[in-house]
C-alpha positions as CSV (number, residue, x, y, z in Angstrom):
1,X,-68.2,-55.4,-12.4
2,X,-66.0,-52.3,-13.2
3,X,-69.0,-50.1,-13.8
4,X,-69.7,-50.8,-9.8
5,X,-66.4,-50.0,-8.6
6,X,-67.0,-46.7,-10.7
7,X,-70.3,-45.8,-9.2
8,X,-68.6,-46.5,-5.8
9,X,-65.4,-44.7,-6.5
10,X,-68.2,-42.0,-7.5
11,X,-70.2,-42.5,-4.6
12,X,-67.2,-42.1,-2.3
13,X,-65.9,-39.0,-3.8
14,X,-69.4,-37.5,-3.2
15,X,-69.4,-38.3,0.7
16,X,-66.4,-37.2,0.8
17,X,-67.0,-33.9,-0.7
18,X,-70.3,-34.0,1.9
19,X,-68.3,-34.5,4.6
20,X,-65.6,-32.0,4.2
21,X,-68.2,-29.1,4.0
22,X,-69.2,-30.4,7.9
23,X,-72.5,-32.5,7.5
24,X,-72.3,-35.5,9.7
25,X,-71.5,-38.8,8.1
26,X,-74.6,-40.4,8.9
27,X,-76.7,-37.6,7.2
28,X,-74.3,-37.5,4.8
29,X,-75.1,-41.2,4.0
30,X,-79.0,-41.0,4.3
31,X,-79.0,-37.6,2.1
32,X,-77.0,-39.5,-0.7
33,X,-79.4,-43.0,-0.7
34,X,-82.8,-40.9,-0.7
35,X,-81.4,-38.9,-3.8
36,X,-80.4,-42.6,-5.3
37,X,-77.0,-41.0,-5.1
38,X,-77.2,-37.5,-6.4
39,X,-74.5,-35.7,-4.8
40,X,-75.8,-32.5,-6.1
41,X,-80.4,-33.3,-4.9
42,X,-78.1,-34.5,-1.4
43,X,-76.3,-31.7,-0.8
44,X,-79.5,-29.2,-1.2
45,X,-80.9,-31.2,0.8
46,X,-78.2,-31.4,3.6
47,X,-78.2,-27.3,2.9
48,X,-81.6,-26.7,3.7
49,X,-81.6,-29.4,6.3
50,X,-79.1,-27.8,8.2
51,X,-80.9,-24.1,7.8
52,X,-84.2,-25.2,8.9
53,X,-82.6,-26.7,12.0
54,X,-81.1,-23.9,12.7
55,X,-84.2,-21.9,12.6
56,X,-85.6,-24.2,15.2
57,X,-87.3,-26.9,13.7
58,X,-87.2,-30.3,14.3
59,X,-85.3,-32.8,11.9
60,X,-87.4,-35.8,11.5
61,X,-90.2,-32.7,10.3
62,X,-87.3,-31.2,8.3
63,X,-86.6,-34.2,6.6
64,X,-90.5,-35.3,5.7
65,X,-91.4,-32.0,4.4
66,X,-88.1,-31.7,2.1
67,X,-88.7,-35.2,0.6
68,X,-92.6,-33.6,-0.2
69,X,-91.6,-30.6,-1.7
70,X,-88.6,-32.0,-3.4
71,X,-85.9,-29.7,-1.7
72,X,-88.2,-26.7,-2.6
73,X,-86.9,-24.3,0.1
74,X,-90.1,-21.8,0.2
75,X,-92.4,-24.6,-0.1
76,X,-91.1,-26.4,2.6
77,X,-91.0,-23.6,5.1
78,X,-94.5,-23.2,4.3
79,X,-94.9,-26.3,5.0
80,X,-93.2,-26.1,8.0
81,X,-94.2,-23.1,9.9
82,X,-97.9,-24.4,9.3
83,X,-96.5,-27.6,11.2
């Protein structure tokens, strides 16, 4: 049991570090189970999520073609601008 209340202390730290850099909770949250809690595969993701959308393009799209190319960010604007 204490090695759960570790991987949630863990897990909570992360989010927390997430949040405070401005990425909404509930991306925040998705980005960290998709990455079975990775805070650092989450965060590149959240990063390029956020840069993509700024360029224009739209999340759900953002989101599919990160998950294929692994957070690749050259590969997935490829991707995307063939879209």
């Amino acid at each position: 049991p204490g090695c759960l209340l570790v991987q949630f202390l863990s897990y909570l730290g992360a989010c927390d570090r997430l949040l405070k850099q401005g990425y909404e909770e509930g991306q925040v949250e998705e980005a960290m189970e998709m990455f079975q809690y990775s805070e650092k595969k989450a965060a590149e993701f959240l990063h390029l999520l956020a840069q993509f959308n700024d360029m224009g393009f739209q999340q759900n799209e953002i989101k599919e073609v990160l998950l294929l190319c692994g957070n690749q960010r050259e590969k997935a604007l490829e991707e995307l601008v063939m879209k």
